[in-house]
BALOBA-1460 file (C-alpha; in Angstrom, 3 decimals):
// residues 305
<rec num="1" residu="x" x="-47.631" y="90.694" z="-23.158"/>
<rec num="2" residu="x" x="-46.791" y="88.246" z="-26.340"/>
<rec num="3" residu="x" x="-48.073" y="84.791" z="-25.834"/>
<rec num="4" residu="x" x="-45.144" y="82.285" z="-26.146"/>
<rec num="5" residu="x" x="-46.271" y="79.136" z="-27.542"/>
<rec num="6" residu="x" x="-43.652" y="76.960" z="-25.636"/>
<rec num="7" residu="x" x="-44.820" y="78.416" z="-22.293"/>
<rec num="8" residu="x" x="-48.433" y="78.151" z="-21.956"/>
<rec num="9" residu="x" x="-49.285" y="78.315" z="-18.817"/>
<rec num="10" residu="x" x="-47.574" y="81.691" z="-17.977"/>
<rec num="11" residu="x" x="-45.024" y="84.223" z="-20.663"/>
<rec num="12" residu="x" x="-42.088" y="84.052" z="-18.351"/>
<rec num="13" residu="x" x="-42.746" y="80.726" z="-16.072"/>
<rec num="14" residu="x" x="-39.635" y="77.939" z="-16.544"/>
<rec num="15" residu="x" x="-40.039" y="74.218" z="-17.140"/>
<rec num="16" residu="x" x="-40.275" y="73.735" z="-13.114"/>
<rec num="17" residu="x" x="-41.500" y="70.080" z="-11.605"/>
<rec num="18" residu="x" x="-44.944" y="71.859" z="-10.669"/>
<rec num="19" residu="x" x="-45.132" y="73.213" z="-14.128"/>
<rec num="20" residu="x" x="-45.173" y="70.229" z="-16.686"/>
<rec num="21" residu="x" x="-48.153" y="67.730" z="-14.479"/>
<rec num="22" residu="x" x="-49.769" y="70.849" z="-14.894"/>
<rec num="23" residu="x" x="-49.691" y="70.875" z="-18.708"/>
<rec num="24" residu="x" x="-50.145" y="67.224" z="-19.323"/>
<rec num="25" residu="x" x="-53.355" y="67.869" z="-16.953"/>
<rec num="26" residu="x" x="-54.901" y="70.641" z="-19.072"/>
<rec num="27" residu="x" x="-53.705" y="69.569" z="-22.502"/>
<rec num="28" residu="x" x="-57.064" y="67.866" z="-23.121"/>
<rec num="29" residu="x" x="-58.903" y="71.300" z="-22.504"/>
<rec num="30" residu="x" x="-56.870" y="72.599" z="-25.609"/>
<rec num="31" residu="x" x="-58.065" y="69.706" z="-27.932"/>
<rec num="32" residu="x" x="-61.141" y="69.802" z="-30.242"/>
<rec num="33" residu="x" x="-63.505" y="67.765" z="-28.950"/>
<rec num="34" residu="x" x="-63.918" y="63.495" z="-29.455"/>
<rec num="35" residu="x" x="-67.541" y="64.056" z="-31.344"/>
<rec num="36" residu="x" x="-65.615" y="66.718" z="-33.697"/>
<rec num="37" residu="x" x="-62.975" y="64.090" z="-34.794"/>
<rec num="38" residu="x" x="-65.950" y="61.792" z="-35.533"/>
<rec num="39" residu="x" x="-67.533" y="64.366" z="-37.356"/>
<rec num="40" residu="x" x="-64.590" y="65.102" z="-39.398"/>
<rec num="41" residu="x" x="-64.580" y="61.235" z="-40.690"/>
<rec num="42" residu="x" x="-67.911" y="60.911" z="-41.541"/>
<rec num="43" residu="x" x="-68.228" y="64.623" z="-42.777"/>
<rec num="44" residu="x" x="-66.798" y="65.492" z="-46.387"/>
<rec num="45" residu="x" x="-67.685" y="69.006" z="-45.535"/>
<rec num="46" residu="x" x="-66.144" y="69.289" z="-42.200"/>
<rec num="47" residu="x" x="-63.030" y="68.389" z="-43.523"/>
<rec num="48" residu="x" x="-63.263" y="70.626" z="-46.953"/>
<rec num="49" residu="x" x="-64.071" y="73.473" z="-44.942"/>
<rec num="50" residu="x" x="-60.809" y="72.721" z="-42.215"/>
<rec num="51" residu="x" x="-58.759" y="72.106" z="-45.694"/>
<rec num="52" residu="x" x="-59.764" y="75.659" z="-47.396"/>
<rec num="53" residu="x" x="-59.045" y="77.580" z="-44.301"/>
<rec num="54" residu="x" x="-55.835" y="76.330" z="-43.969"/>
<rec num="55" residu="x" x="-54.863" y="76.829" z="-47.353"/>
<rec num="56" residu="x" x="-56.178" y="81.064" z="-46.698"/>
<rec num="57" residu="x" x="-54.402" y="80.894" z="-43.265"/>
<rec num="58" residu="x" x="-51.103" y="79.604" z="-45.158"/>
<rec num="59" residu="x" x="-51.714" y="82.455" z="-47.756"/>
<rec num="60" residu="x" x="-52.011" y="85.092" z="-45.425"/>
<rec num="61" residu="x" x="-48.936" y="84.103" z="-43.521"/>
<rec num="62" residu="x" x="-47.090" y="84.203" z="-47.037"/>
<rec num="63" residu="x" x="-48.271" y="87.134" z="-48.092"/>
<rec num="64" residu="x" x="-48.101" y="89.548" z="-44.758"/>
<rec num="65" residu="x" x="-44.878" y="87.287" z="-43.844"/>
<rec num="66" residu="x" x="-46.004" y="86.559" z="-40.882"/>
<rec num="67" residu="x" x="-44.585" y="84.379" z="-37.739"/>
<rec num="68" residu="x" x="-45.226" y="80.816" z="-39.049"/>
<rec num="69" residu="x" x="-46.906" y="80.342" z="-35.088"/>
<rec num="70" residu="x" x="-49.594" y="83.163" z="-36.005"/>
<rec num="71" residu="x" x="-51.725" y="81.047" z="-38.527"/>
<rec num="72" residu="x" x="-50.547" y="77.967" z="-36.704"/>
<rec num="73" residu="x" x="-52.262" y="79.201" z="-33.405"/>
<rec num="74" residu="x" x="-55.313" y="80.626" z="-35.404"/>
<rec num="75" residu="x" x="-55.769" y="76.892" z="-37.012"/>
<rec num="76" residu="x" x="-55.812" y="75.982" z="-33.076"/>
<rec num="77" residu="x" x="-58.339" y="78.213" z="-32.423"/>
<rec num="78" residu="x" x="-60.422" y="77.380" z="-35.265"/>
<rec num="79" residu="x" x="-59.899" y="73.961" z="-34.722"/>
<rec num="80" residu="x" x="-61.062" y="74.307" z="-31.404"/>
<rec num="81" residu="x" x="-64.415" y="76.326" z="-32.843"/>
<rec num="82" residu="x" x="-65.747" y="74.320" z="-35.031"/>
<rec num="83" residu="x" x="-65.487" y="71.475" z="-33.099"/>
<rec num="84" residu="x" x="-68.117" y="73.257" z="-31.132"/>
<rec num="85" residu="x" x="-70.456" y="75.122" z="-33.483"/>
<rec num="86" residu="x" x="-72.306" y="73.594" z="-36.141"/>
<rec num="87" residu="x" x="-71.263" y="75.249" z="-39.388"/>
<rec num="88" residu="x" x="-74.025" y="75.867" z="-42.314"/>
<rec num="89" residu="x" x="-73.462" y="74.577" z="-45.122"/>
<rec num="90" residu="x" x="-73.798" y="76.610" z="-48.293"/>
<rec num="91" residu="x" x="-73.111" y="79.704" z="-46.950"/>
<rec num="92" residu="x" x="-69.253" y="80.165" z="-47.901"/>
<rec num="93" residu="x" x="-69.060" y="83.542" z="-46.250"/>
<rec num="94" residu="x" x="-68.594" y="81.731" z="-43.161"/>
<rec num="95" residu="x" x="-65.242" y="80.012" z="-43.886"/>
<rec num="96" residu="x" x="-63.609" y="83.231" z="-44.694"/>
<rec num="97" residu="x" x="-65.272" y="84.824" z="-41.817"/>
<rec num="98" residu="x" x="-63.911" y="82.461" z="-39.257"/>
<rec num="99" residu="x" x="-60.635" y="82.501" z="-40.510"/>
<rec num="100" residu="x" x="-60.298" y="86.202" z="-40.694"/>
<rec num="101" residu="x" x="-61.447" y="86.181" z="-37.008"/>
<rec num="102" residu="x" x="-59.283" y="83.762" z="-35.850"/>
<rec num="103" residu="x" x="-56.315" y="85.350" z="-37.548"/>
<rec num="104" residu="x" x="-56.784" y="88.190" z="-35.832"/>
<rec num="105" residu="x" x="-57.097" y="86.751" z="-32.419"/>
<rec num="106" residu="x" x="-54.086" y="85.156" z="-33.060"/>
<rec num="107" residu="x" x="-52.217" y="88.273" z="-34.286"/>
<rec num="108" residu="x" x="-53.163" y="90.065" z="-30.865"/>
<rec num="109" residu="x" x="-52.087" y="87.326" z="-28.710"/>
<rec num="110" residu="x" x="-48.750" y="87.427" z="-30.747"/>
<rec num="111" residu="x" x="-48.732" y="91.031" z="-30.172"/>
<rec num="112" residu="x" x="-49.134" y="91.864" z="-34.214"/>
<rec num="113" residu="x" x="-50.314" y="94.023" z="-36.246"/>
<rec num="114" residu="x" x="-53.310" y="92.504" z="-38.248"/>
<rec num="115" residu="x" x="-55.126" y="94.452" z="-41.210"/>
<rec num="116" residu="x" x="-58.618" y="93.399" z="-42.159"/>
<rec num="117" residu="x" x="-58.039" y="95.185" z="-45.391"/>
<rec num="118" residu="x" x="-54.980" y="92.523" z="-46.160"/>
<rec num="119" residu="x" x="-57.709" y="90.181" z="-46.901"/>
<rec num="120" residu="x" x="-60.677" y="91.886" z="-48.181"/>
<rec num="121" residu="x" x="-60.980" y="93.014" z="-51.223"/>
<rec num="122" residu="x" x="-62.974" y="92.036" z="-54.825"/>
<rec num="123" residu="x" x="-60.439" y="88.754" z="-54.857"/>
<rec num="124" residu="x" x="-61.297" y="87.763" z="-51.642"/>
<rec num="125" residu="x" x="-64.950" y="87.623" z="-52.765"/>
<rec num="126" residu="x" x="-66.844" y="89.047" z="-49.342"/>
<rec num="127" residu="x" x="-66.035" y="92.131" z="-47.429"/>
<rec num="128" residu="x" x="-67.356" y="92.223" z="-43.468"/>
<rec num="129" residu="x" x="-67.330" y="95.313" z="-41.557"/>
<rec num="130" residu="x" x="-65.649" y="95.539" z="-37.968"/>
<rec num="131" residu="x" x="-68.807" y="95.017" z="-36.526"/>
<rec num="132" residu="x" x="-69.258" y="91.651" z="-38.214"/>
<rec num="133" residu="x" x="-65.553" y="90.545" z="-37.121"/>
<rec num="134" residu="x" x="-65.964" y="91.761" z="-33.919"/>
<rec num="135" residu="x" x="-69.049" y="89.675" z="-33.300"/>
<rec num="136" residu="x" x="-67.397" y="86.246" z="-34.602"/>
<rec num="137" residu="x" x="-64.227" y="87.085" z="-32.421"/>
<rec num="138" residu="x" x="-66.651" y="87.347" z="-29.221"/>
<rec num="139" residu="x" x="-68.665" y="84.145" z="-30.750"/>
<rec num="140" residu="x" x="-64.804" y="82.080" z="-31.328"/>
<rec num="141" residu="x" x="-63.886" y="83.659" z="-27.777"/>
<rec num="142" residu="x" x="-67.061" y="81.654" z="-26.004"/>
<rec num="143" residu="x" x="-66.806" y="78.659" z="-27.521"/>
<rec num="144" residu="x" x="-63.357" y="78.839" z="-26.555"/>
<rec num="145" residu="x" x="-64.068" y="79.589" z="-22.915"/>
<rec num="146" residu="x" x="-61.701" y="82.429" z="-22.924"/>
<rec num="147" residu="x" x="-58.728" y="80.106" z="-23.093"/>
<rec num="148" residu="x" x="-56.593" y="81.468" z="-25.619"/>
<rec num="149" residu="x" x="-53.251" y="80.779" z="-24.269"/>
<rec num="150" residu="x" x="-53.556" y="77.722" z="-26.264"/>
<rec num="151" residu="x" x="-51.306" y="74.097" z="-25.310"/>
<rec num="152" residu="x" x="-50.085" y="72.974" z="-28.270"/>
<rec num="153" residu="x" x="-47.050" y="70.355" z="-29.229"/>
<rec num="154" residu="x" x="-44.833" y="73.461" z="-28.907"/>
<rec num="155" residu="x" x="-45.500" y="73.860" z="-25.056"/>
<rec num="156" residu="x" x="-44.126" y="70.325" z="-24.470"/>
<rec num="157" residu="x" x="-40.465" y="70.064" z="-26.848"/>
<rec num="158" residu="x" x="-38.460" y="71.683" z="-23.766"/>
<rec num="159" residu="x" x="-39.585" y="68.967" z="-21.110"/>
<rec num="160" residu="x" x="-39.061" y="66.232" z="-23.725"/>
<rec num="161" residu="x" x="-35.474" y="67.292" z="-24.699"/>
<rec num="162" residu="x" x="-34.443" y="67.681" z="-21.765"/>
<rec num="163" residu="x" x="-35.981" y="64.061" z="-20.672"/>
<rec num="164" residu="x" x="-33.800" y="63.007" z="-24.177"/>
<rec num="165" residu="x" x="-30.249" y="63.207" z="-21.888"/>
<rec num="166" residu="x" x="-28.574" y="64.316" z="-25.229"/>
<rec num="167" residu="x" x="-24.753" y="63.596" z="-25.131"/>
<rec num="168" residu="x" x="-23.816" y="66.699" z="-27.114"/>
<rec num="169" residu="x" x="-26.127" y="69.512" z="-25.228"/>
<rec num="170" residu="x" x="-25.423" y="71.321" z="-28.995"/>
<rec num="171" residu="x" x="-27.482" y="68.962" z="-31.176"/>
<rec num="172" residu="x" x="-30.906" y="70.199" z="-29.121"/>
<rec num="173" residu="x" x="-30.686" y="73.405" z="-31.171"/>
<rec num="174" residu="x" x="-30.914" y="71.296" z="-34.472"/>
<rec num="175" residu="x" x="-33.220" y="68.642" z="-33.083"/>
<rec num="176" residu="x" x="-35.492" y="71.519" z="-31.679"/>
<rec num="177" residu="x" x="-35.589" y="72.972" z="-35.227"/>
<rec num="178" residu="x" x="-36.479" y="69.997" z="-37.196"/>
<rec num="179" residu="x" x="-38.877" y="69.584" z="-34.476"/>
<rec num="180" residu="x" x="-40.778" y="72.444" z="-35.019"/>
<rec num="181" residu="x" x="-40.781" y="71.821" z="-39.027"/>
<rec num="182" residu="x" x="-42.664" y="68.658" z="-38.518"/>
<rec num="183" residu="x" x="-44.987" y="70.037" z="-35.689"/>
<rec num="184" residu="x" x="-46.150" y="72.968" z="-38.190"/>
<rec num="185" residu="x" x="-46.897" y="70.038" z="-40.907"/>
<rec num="186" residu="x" x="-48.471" y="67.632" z="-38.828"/>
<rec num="187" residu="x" x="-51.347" y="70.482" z="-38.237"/>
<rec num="188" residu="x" x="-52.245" y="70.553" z="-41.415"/>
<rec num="189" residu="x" x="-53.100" y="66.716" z="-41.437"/>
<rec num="190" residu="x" x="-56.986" y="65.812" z="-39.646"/>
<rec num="191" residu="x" x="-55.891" y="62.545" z="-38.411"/>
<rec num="192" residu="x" x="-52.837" y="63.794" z="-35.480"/>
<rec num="193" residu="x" x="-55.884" y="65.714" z="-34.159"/>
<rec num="194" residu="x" x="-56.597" y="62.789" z="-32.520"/>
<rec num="195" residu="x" x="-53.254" y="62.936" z="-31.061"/>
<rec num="196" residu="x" x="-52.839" y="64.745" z="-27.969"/>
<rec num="197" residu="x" x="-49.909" y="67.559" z="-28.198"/>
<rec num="198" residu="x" x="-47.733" y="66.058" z="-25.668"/>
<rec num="199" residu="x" x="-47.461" y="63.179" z="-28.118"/>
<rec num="200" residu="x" x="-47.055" y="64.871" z="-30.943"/>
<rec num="201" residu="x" x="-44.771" y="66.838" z="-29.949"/>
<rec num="202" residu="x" x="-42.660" y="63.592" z="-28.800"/>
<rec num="203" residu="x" x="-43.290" y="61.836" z="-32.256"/>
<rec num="204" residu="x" x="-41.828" y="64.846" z="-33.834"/>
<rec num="205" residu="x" x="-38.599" y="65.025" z="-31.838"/>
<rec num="206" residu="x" x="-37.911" y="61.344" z="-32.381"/>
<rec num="207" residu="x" x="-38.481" y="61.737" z="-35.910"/>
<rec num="208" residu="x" x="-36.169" y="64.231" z="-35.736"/>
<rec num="209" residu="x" x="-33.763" y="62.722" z="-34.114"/>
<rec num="210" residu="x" x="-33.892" y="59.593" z="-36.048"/>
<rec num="211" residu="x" x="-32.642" y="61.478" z="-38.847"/>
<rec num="212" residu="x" x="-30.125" y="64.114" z="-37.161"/>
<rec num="213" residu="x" x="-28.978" y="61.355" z="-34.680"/>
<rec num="214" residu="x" x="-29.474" y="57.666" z="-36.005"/>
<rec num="215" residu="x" x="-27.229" y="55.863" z="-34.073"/>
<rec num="216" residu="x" x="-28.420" y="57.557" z="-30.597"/>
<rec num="217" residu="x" x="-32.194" y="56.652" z="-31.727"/>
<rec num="218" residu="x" x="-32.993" y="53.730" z="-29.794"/>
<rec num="219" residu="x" x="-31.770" y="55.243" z="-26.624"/>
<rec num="220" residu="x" x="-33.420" y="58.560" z="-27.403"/>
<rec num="221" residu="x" x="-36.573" y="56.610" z="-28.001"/>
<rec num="222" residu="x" x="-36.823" y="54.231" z="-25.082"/>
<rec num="223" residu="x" x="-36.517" y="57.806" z="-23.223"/>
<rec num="224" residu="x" x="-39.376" y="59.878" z="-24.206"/>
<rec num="225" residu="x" x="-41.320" y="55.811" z="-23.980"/>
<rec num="226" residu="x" x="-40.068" y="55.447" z="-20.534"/>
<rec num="227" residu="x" x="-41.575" y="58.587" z="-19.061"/>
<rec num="228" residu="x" x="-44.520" y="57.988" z="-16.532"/>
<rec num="229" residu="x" x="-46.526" y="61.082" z="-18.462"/>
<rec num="230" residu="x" x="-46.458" y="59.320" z="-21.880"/>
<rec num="231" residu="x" x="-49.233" y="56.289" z="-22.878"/>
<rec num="232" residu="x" x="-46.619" y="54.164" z="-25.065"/>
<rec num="233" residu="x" x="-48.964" y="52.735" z="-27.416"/>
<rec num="234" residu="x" x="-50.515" y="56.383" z="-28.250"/>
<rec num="235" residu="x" x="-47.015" y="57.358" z="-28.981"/>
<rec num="236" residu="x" x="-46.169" y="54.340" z="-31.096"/>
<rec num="237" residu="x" x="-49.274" y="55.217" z="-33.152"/>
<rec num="238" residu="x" x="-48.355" y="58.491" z="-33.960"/>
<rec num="239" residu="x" x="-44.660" y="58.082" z="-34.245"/>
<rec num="240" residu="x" x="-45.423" y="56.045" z="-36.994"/>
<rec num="241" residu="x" x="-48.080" y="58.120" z="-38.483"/>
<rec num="242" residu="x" x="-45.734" y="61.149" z="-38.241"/>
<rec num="243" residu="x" x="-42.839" y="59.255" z="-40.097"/>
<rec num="244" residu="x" x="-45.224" y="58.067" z="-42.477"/>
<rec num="245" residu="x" x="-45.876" y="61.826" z="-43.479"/>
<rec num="246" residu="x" x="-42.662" y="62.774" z="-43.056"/>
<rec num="247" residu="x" x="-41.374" y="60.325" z="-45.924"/>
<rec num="248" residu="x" x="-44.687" y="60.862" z="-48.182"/>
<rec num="249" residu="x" x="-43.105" y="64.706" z="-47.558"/>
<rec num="250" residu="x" x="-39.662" y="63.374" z="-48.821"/>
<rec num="251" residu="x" x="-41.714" y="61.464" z="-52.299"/>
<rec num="252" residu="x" x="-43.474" y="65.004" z="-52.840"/>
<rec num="253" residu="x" x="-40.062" y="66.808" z="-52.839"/>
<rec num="254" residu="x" x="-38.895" y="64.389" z="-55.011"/>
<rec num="255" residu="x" x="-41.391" y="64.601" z="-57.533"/>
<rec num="256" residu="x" x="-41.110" y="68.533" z="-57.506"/>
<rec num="257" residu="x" x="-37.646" y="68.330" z="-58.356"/>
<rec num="258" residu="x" x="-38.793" y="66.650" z="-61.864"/>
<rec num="259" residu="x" x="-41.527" y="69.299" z="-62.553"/>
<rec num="260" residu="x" x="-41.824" y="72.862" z="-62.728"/>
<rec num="261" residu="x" x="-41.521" y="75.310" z="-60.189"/>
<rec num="262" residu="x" x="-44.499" y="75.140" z="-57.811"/>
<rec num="263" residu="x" x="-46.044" y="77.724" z="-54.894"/>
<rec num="264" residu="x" x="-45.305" y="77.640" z="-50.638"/>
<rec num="265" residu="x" x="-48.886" y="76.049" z="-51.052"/>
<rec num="266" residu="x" x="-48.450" y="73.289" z="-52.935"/>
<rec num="267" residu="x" x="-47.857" y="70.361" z="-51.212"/>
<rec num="268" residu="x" x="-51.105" y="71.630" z="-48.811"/>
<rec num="269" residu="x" x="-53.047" y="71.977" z="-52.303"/>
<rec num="270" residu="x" x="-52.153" y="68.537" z="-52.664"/>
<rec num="271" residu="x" x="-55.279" y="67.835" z="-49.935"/>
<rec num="272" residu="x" x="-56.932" y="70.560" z="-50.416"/>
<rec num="273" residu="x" x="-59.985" y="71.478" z="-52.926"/>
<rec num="274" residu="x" x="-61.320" y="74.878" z="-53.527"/>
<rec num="275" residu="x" x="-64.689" y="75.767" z="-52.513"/>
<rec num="276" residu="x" x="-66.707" y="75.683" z="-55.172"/>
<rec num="277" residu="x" x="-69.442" y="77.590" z="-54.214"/>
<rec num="278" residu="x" x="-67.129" y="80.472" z="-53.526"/>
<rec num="279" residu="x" x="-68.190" y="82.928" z="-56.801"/>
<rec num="280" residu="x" x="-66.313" y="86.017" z="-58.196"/>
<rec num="281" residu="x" x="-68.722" y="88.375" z="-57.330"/>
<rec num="282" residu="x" x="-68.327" y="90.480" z="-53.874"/>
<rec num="283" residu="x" x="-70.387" y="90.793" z="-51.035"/>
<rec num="284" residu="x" x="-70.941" y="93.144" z="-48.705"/>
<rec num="285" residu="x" x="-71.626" y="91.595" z="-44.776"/>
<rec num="286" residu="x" x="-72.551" y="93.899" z="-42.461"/>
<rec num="287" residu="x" x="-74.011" y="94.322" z="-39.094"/>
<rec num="288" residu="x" x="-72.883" y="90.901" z="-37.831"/>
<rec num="289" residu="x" x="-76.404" y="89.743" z="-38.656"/>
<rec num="290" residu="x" x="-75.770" y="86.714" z="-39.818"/>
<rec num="291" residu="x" x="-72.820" y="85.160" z="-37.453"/>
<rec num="292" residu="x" x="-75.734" y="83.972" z="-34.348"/>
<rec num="293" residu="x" x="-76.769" y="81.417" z="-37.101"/>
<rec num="294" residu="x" x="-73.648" y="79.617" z="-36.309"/>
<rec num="295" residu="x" x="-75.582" y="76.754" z="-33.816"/>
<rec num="296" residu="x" x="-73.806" y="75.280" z="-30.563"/>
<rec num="297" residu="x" x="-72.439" y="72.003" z="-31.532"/>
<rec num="298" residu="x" x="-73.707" y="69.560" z="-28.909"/>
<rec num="299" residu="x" x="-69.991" y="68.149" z="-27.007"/>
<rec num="300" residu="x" x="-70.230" y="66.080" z="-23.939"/>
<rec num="301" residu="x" x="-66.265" y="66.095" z="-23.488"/>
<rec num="302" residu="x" x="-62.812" y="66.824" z="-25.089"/>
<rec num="303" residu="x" x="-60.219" y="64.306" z="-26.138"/>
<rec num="304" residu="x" x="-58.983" y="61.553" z="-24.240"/>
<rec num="305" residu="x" x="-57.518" y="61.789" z="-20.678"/>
């Protein structure tokens, strides 16, 4: 059955009282891990490597036209592995290994059709058997711990519009919408991984509705502040972090207007570097050989509780 992002827990389960403790209780389990965030500020390769598989997740999802919450829930999952396996450096294989991988793992649990040979080719610069991607799905799958019905800022946007009390039950549609816009660009920033989703997912809908619904703002704010699952000072943080990207978003599109036309990718470009090491030629990776060389990375817990 198709995983639904905004119901985690189980595909056809409600919003009930019993279900939404039970999400802010496991949300932490879904989060890459404390070390892994300090890694990712002290590590310029850590974060090139999370910047360039973005970038091929975001390609792939333009050119297959896939569901924008594929490569979102395969940048989860890789998310997730790295922040548990120790990724050698110089081998540039790996990055489009991984990302392969977890595309595919995300195209199953979205119940679609995923083509290895969509991404392999003498452009893509490697080519890996089944075998090979097989192996790294199984490796992803462990450091994982099988949980693949990941909680993400999308499982939380029902409970927190319906905590918003809106006045017009016909703006949630909108609110929900521009919502989701800013939850897909907030992944593609390192620092709301510090963030759990239950936060983010507020920040984002009272971004949203500071812009859809000004004058209803503070009310809608001291709401989602007021509820007993919520730290207040974790949301203040990344309310304001969110609107900060949200208006360097609006500078961007201004700028674009008053230059040529530019790709889906650009704005992500705008962070992003390309792997250098990555050369022309193509190589053939077979057997799975060399994915056990990917070490355990050392965790002693996930984000905070």
């Amino acid at each position: 059955m198709e995983f639904d992002l905004e119901n985690s827990l189980t595909s056809l389960e409600e919003h009930h009282s019993d279900t939404v403790p039970n999400l802010f209780a496991s949300e932490s389990d879904h989060m890459p891990s404390r070390n892994f965030l300090h890694c990712l500020k002290n590590s310029g390769f850590n974060v090139s490597f999370r910047q360039e598989a973005i970038s091929l997740l975001l390609q792939a999802q333009y050119s297959c036209n896939y569901d924008p919450f594929i490569p979102y829930l395969a940048v989860n999952y890789m998310d997730r592995f790295i922040a548990k396996q120790e990724i050698p450096q110089g081998k540039p294989w790996i990055l489009r290994l991984v990302v392969i991988s977890c595309l595919s793992l995300a195209a199953k649990m979205k119940n679609t059709h995923f083509s290895v040979s969509d991404f392999q080719g003498e452009e893509a610069g490697f080519i890996f058997d089944t075998q090979t991607i097989n192996r790294m799905e199984l490796l992803i799958l462990d450091a994982l711990n099988w949980r693949m019905r990941s909680i993400t800022p999308f499982s939380f946007v029902h409970f927190f519009i319906s905590v918003l009390e809106l006045k017009d039950p016909s703006s949630s549609q909108p609110l929900k919408d521009r919502a989701t816009e800013i939850i897909f660009k907030a992944q593609n920033e390192t620092k709301f991984l510090e963030f759990k989703p239950s936060i983010v997912a507020a920040s984002a809908l009272l971004v949203a509705s500071n812009e859809l619904l000004p004058l209803q703002f503070p009310f809608l704010k001291c709401s989602i502040s007021s509820c007993a699952l919520v730290n207040k000072e974790r949301l203040l943080n990344c309310l304001n972090a969110v609107q900060e990207m949200v208006e360097m978003e609006c500078y961007e599109s201004m700028l674009d207007t008053m230059s040529c036309t530019r790709t889906p990718l650009s704005v992500l470009d705008r962070h992003c570097t390309k792997s250098e090491s990555e050369t022309a030629s193509t190589t053939s990776i077979t057997d799975g050989s060399a994915v056990p060389e990917i070490k355990r990375r050392k965790v002693n817990g996930y984000g905070s509780k």
